[in-house]
C-alpha positions in Angstrom: -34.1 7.0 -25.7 -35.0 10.5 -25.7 -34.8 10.9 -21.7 -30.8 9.4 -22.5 -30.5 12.3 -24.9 -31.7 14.7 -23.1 -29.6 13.5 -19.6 -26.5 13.3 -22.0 -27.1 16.9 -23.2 -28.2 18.5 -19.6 -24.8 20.5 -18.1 -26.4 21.6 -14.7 -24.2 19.8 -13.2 -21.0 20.6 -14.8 -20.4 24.0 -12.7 -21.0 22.1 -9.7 -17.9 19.6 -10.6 -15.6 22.3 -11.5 -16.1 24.3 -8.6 -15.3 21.3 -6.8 -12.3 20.5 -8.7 -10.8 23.8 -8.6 -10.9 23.5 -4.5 -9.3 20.7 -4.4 -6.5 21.7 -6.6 -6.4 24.4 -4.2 -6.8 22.8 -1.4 -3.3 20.3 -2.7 -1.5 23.7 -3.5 -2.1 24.9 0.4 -1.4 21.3 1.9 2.1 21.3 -0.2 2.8 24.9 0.7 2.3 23.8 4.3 4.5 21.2 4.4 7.1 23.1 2.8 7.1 25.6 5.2 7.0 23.2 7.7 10.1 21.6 6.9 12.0 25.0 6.8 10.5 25.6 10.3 12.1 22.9 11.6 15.3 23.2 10.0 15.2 26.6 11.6 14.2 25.1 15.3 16.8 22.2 15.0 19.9 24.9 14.2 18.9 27.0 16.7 18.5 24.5 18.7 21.9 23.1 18.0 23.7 26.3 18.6 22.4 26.8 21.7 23.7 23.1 23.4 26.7 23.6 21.6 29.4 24.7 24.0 
């Protein structure tokens, strides 16, 4: 019982999981920017490209 309090009580690893946590929400906020400017991109590319077969 005492080696369950004491694993229950031990935080070493809690820094570990945070830091890991706090990539991947920064690693979602990158993939969305991404994609976001992604679809602007080819907005961009598919008037372009309309103006130019356009007569």
């Amino acid at each position: 019982m005492h080696t369950f309090k004491r694993f229950l009580a031990d935080e070493s690893g809690a820094t570990a999981i945070e830091y890991g946590l706090i990539a991947a929400g920064i690693a979602l906020a990158i993939i969305a920017a991404v994609k976001n400017a992604g679809t602007a991109v080819s907005g961009v590319f598919t008037s372009v490209n309309t103006k130019l077969t356009t007569p």
